[in-house]
N, C-alpha and C positions, 0 to 999 in steps of 0.2 A: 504494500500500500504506500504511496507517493504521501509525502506531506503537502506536496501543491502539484496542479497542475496547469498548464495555460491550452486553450483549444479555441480556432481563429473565432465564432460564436457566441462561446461560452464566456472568452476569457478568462481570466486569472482565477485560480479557483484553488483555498485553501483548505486542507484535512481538518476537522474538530475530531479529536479522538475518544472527548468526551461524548459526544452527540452523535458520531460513527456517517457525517456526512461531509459533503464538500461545499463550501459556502463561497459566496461574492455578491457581486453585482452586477445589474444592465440595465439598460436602457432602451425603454418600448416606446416609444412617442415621445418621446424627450421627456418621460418620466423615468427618475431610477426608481429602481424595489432592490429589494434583496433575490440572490438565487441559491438555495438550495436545493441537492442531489443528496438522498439519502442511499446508504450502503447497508440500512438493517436486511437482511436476508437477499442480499446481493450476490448472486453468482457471478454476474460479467460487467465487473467494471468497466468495461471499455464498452460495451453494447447501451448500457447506462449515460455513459458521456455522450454515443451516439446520439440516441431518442432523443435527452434533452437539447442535445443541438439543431435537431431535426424543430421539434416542436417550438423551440424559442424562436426559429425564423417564420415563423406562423404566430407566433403572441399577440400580435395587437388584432387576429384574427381573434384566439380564445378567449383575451378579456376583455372585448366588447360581448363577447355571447355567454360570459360566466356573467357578467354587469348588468345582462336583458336577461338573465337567469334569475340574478338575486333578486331583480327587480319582481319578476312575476312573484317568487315565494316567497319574499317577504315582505312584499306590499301592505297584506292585510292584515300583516302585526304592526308594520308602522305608522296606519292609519287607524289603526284600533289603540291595542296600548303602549303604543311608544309616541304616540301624537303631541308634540308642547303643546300647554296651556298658549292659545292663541292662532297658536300656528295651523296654515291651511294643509288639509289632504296633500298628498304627493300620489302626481302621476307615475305612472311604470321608467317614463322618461327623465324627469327630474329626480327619481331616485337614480334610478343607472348612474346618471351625472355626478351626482353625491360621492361617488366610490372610488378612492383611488388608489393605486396597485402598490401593497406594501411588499408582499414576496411571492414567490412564486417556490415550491417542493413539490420535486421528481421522486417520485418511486422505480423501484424495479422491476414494478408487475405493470408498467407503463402508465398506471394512474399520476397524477397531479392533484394538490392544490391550490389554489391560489388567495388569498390571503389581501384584503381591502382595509384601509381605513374608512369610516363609515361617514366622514364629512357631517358630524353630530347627529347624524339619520336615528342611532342609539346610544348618546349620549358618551361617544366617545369608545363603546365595544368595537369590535372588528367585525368585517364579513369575512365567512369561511366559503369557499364556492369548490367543490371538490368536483374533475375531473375522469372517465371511466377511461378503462385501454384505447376505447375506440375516439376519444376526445369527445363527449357528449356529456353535459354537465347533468352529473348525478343526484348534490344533492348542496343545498347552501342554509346556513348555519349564522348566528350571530354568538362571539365569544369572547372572553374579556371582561 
């Protein structure tokens, strides 16, 4: 196991041995997030580096449609009890808006997820928007 790697995509990407992944950053729309690659029950490091490189030139494809994801699922918690005193309804669209991309975590079984600040949508929790093998967003989460 490398303590760093660099991959022309990926770039610079450093070992946590306490955490058993490889961490950095990029940049999807002239936003940075963080990137993580996890190596729990990892057989092929190097197939691992692959995907995520594969899939990160595709990102600003997945987190506009993780973004129209959370939006539809958690619309009716936000407009129910997470609504401020005052404050109006949120469309599917002005929630999307709200969201922006704190990291993104590769798995080895080819899932993803990706990881939002919530722009006060929940007073400051995260959105969880978890990706399948096939890149089809499974399931979104507020946590925090």
């Amino acid at each position: 196991m490398n303590n760093a790697v660099t991959r022309p995509i990926l770039g610079a990407l450093e070992f946590d041995a306490d955490l058993n992944w490889y961490q950095g950053r990029l940049t999807v729309g002239g936003q940075d997030a963080l990137l993580y690659l996890s190596l729990d029950e990892c057989q092929d490091e190097q197939a691992l580096l692959a995907m995520a490189s594969e899939k990160i030139s595709d990102a600003e494809i997945s987190i506009r449609m993780a973004k129209e994801f959370a939006a539809r699922e958690l619309l009716e918690l936000k407009n129910g009890e997470w609504l401020g005193e005052g404050e109006s309804p949120f469309t599917e669209e002005r929630f999307a808006e709200k969201l922006l991309l704190e990291s993104m975590v590769f798995y080895p079984d080819r899932t993803r997820e990706l990881t939002f600040r919530d722009g006060g949508l929940f007073f400051g929790h995260v959105v969880l928007v978890s990706l399948d093998e096939d890149d089809a967003c499974a399931d979104a989460s507020i946590a925090g």
